[in-house]
ROBARO-617675 format. One record per residue (C-alpha): residue in one letter; x, y, z. Coordinates in steps of 0.1 Angstrom, whole numbers, padded with zeros to 4 digits, always signed. Example, Ala and Ser with C-alpha at 12.3 -4.5 7.8 and 13.67 -1.06 7.14 Angstrom:
<recs>
A+0123-0045+0078;S+0137-0011+0071;
</recs>
This chain:
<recs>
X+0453-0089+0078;X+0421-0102+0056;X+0411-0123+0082;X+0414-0088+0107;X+0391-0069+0088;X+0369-0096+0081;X+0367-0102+0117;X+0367-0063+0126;X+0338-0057+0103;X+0315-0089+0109;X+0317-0075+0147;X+0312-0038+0136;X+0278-0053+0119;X+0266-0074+0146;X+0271-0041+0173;X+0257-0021+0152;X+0222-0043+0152;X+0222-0051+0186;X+0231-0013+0196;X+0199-0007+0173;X+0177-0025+0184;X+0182-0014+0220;X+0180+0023+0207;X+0144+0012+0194;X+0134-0006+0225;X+0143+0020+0241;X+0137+0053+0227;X+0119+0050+0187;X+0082+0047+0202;X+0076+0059+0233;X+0048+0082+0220;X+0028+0047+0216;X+0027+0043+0253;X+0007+0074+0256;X-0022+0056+0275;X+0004+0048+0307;X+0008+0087+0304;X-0023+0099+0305;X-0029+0078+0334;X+0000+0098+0349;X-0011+0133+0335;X-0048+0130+0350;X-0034+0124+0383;X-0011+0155+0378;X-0039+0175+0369;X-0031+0181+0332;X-0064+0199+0314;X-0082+0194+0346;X-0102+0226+0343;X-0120+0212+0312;X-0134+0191+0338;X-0171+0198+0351;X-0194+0196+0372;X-0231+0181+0366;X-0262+0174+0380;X-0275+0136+0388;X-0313+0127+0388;X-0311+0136+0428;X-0303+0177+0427;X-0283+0176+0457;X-0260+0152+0439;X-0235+0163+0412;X-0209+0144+0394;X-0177+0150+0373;X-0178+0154+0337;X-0143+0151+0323;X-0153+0142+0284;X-0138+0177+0275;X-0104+0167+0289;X-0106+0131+0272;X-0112+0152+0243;X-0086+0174+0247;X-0056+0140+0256;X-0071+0123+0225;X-0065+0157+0201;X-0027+0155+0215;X-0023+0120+0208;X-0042+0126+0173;X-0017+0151+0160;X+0014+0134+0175;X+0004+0103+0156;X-0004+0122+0124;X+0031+0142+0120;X+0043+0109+0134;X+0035+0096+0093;X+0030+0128+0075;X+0059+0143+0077;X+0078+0109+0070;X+0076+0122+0037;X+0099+0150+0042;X+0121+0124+0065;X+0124+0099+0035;X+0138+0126+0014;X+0166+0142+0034;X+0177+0105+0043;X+0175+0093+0007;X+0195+0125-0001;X+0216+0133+0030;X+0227+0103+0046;X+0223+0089+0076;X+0242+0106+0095;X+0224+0140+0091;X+0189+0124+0098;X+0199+0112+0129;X+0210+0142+0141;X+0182+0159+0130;X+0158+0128+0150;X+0179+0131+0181;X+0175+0166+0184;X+0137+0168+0175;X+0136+0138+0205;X+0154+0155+0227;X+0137+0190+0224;X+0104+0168+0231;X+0118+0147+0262;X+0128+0187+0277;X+0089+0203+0265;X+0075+0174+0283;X+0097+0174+0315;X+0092+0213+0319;X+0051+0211+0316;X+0025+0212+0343;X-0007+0217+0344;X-0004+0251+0340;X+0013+0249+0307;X-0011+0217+0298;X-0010+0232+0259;X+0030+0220+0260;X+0019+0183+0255;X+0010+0193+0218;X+0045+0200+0206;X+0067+0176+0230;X+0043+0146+0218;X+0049+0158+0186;X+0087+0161+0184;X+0091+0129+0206;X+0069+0116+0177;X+0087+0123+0151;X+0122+0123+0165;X+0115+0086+0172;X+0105+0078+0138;X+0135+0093+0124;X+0157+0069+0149;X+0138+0036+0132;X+0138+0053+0094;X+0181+0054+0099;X+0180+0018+0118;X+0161-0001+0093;X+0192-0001+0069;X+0214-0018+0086;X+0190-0053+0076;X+0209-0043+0045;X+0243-0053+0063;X+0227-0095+0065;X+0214-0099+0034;X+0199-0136+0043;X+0181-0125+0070;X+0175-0092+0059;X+0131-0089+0062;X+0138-0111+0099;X+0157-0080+0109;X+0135-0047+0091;X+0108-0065+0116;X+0129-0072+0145;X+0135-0033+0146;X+0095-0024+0141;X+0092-0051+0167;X+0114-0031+0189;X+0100+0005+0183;X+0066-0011+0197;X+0079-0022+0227;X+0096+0010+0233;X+0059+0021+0243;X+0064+0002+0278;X+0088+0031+0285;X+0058+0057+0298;X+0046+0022+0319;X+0078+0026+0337;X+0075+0064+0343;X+0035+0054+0353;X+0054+0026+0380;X+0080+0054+0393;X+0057+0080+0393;X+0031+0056+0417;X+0063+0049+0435;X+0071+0087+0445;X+0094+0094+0416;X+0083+0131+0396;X+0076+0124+0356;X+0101+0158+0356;X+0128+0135+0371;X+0123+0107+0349;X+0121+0126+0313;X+0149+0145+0326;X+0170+0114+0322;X+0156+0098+0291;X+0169+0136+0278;X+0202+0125+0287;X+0206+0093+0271;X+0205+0113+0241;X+0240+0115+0244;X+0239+0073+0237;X+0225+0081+0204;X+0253+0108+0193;X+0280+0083+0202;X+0263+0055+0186;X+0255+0082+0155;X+0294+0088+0149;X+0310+0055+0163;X+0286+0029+0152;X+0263+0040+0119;X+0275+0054+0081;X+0279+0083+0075;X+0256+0078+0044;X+0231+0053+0035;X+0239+0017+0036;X+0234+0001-0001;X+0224-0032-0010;X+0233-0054-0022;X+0265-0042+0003;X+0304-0039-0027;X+0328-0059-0019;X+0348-0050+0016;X+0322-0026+0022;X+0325-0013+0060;X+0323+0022+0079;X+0334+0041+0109;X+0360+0057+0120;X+0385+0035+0093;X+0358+0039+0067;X+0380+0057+0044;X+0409+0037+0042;X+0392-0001+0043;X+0363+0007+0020;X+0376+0012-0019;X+0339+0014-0031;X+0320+0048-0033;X+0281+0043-0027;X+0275+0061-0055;X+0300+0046-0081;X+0287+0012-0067;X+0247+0025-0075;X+0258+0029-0111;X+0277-0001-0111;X+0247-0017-0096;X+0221-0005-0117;X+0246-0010-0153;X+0245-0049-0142;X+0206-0048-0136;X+0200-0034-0169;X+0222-0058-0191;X+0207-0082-0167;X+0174-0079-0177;X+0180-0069-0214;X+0195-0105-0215;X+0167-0127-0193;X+0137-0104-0202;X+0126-0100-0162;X+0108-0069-0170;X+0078-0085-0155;X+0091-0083-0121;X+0092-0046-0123;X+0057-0037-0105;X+0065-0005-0108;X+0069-0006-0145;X+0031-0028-0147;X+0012-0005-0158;X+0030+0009-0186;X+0045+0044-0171;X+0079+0059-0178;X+0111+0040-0160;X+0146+0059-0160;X+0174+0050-0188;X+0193+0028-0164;X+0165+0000-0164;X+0152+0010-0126;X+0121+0020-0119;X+0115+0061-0114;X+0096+0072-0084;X+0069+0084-0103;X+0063+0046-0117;X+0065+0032-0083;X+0035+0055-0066;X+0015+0052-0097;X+0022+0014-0099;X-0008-0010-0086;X+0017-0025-0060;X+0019+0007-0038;X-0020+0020-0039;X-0029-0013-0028;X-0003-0012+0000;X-0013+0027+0008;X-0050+0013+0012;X-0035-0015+0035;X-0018+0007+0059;X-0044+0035+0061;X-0074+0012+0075;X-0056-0008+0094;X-0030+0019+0112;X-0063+0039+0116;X-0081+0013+0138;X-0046+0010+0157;X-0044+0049+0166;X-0082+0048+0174;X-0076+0024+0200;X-0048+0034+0215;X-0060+0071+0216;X-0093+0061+0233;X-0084+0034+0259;X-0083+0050+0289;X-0118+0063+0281;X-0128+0029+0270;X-0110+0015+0303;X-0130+0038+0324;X-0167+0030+0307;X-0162-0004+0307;X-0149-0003+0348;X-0173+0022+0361;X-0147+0049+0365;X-0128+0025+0386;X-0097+0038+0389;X-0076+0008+0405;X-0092-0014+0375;X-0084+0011+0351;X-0051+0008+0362;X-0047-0028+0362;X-0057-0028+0328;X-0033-0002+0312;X-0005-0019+0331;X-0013-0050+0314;X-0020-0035+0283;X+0016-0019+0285;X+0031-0052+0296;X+0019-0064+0267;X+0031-0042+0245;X+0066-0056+0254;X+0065-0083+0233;X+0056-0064+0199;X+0096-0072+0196;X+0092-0112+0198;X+0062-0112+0178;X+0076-0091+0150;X+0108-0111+0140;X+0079-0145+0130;X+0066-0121+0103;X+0106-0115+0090;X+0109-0154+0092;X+0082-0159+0070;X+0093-0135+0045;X+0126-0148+0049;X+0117-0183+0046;X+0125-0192+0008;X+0164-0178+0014;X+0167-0213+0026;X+0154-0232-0002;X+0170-0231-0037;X+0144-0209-0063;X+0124-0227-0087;X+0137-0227-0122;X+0140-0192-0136;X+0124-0180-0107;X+0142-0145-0093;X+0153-0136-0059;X+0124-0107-0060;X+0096-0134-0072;X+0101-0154-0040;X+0103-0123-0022;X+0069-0109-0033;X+0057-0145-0031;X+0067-0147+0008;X+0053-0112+0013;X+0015-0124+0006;X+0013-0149+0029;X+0028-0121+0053;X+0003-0096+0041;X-0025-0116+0043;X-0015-0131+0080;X-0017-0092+0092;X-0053-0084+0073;X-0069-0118+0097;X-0050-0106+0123;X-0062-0068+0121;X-0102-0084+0116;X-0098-0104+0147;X-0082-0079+0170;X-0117-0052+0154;X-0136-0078+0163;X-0125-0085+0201;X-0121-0049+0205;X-0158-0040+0195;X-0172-0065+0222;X-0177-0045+0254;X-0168-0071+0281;X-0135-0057+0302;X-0122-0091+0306;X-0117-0098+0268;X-0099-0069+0268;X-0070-0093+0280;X-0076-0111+0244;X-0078-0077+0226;X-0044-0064+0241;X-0025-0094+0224;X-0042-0092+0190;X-0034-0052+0190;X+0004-0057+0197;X+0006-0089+0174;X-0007-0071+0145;X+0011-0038+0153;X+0038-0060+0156;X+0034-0074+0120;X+0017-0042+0105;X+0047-0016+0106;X+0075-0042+0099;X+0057-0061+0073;X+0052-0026+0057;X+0090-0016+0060;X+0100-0051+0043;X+0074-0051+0013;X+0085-0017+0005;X+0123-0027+0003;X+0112-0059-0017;X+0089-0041-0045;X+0105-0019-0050;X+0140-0001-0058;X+0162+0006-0031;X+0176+0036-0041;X+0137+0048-0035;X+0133+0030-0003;X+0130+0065+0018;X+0109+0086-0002;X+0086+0059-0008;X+0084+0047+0028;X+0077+0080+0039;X+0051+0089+0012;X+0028+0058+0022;X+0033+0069+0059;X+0025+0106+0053;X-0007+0098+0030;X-0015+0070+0058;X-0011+0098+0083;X-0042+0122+0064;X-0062+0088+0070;X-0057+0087+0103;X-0065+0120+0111;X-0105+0105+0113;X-0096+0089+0149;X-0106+0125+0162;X-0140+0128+0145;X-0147+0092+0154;X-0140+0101+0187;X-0161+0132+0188;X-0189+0109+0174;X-0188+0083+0200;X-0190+0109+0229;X-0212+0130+0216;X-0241+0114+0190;X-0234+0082+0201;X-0236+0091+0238;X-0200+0072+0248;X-0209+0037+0228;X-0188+0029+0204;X-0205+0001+0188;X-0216+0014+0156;X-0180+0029+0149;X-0165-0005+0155;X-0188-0025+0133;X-0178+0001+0107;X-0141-0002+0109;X-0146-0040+0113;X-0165-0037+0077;X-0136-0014+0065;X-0109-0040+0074;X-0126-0064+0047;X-0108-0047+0023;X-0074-0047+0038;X-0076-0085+0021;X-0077-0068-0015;X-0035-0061-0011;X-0025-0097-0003;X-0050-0114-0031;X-0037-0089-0056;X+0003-0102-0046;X-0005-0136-0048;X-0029-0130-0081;X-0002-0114-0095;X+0033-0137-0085;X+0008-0166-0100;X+0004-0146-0129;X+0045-0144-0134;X+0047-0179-0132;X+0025-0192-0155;X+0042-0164-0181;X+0072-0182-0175;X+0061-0216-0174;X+0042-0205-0208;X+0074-0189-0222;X+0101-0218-0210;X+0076-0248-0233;X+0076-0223-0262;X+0113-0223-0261;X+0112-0260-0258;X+0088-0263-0288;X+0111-0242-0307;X+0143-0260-0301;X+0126-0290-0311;X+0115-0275-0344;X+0153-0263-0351;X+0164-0300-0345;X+0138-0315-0366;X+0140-0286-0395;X+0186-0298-0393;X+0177-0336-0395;
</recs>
């Protein structure tokens, strides 16, 4: 009967990841896609009348000036991508405190609300794309927030699978290039977001049949399972076990003295009674204002991009529209392998679970050590991909796509992992939403930087781009500071395991 529920739950876990991960391919990030849609939206005549008409150096010539509705796609996109983060922090706090089975209703029912809005629009009613963006936003983040969890179900491979899922929601983007392919092919976009509404009835079945009711702890109790014979095979309580849990850490590091892997507690502020770090420690700590300043620049150079490239597209090929085309297919296609390139950057976070840790050398330590080389991977990834994408030849543009979807890939899940491994998990939510909502006011500059480039700048964006490219420099500070500060720990060690040898040899000499 052991063997039964061994087998039950092991199959359980594994359905649960891959149903996951489809559910983010899927569904999570759609919003990202939003230059196939605009594509689809011009064509259907969405803000069209911001459109003008204007005179050429021969009078009896006039052409059309559509920089107003450029404007006017790039301020949707700008505050879908904004609540998108900001209210994250709001997100991480009803699933740290309700569960994960009230998020996700509360995700598929912002998604769903957004998928209708959108379907039901025209360009009539062109001022609906601000609040379906925005709930298909948000409803989509909420599905990756409750999905990330369940890397808590395989503990060895536990960063490979946070990323595999960020992979995933960045793939999901290919889902408007579809709808941009039917639409050419003579099926309506109200047909087509009339059925990704319906699939939202795969996400209530996989909400009840398939995730916990609450949130999945880790380390995962003994015999820990859930669904429908949750109650009768589980005999641990998540929160009995979070006590239990945190009892064992503080004996644990009253005995060993590991207080130095606490990076929340570096500075010196105020930890709670059980030994854990308190919120408050953890956002004023070093280790997460670093991280906030690694996110914001880069994350802001991602939404500028994406918000401006069919604008960019269309400078760069005449107001071709064939060419334009091509190249946001391709951009799309792309995208699609955000969820291959992300599971490398859980591999290399993962990659010391293989090898046995150096004496007195904790399970975090080699986490945080594995997270810099990740960290710092991303930053040259993020400079290169500024760098391509500030170079105004349409055929590097190729070169540009892959950089932008291999560091999206890495950015969002290398964030998601470092945050589990610096911190406590019993904080995970709050804290990953606070970095994505104070990200989120960062980003908010796409739209003046936009403005900027059409209008001072007369539509060249070269000055912007060598800025940002200078800004990324600093993204470099966060993975020096990790590794600056694991060496640090070790030599403290190293320091405090020889005076212990010293001192034994004293004893023995002081006895003979």
């Amino acid at each position: 009967m052991q063997r039964y529920d061994s087998l039950g739950t092991r199959l359980r876990y594994r359905l649960t990841l891959a149903s996951g991960v489809l559910e983010c391919l899927g569904f999570a990030g759609v919003v990202f896609g939003y230059a196939s849609l605009v594509f689809v939206l011009k064509e259907e005549g969405y803000f069209s009348h911001l459109c003008v008409s204007v005179p050429v150096t021969n009078r009896t010539l006039t052409s059309l000036d559509c920089s107003r509705q450029d404007e006017q796609f790039s301020l949707v996109f700008t505050i879908a991508s904004f609540l998108n983060n900001f209210l994250n922090l709001v997100n991480g706090y009803l699933f740290d405190r309700f569960g994960t089975m009230v998020t996700r209703l509360l995700g598929i029912s912002l998604y769903t609300s957004g998928t209708l809005l959108l379907a039901f629009s025209s360009a009539a009613f062109s001022e609906l794309l601000f609040p379906a963006l925005s709930c298909i936003a948000v409803g989509g983040i909420l599905l990756l927030m409750t999905n990330m969890q369940v890397g808590n179900l395989f503990a060895a491979h536990r960063s490979t699978i946070i990323t595999l899922y960020n992979g995933a929601f960045d793939s999901s983007s290919s889902v408007f290039l579809i709808i941009k392919v039917l639409h050419e092919q003579g099926i309506s976009l109200r047909s087509s977001l009339l059925v990704l509404s319906f699939c939202s009835i795969i996400h209530l079945a996989r909400t009840f049949l398939l995730m916990p009711r609450d949130v999945i702890p880790y380390p995962l109790p003994q015999r820990y399972t859930y669904g429908l014979n949750c109650g009768k095979a589980n005999t641990y309580n998540v929160e009995q076990f979070e006590k239990m849990r945190d009892g064992a850490m503080t004996v644990s590091q009253e005995s060993s003295g590991s207080e130095d892997m606490q990076p929340a507690l570096e500075d010196g502020t105020d930890a709670q009674d059980s030994g854990k770090a308190s919120f408050r420690s953890c956002v004023l700590s070093w280790f997460f204002l670093w991280h906030l300043l690694w996110l914001s620049i880069m994350q802001l150079r991602h939404y500028l991009f994406i918000g401006t490239l069919n604008p960019m597209l269309n400078r760069l090929a005449n107001n071709d529209p064939d060419l334009v085309s091509q190249y946001t297919n391709a951009f799309a296609m792309i995208q699609l392998c955000g969820v291959l390139c992300a599971p490398l950057n859980g591999l290399i976070m993962d990659r010391h679970k293989r090898k046995p840790l150096a004496p007195g050398e904790t399970e975090q330590e080699a986490d945080l050590h594995s997270s810099s080389l990740s960290l710092f991977l991303t930053s040259l990834q993020c400079l290169l991909f500024s760098g391509c994408a500030s170079i105004p030849l349409l055929p590097l543009q190729y070169l540009t796509f892959v950089l932008q979807v291999l560091n999206r890939s890495f950015l969002y899940g290398g964030n998601a992992a470092f945050i589990s491994i610096a911190f406590p998990a019993c904080h995970f939510g709050k804290l990953y939403g606070l970095v994505m909502s104070m990200s989120a006011l960062i980003s908010l500059l796409q739209y003046p930087c936009f403005t900027l480039v059409k209008g001072a700048l007369g539509g060249d964006p070269f000055f912007v781009d060598i800025a940002l490219i200078v800004l990324s420099l600093l993204v470099f500070i966060h993975p020096a500071y990790i590794f600056i500060h694991c060496r640090t720990v070790a030599r403290h060690r190293e320091d405090n395991d020889q005076t212990d040898v010293d001192n034994g040899s004293k004893t023995a000499e002081v006895k003979l």
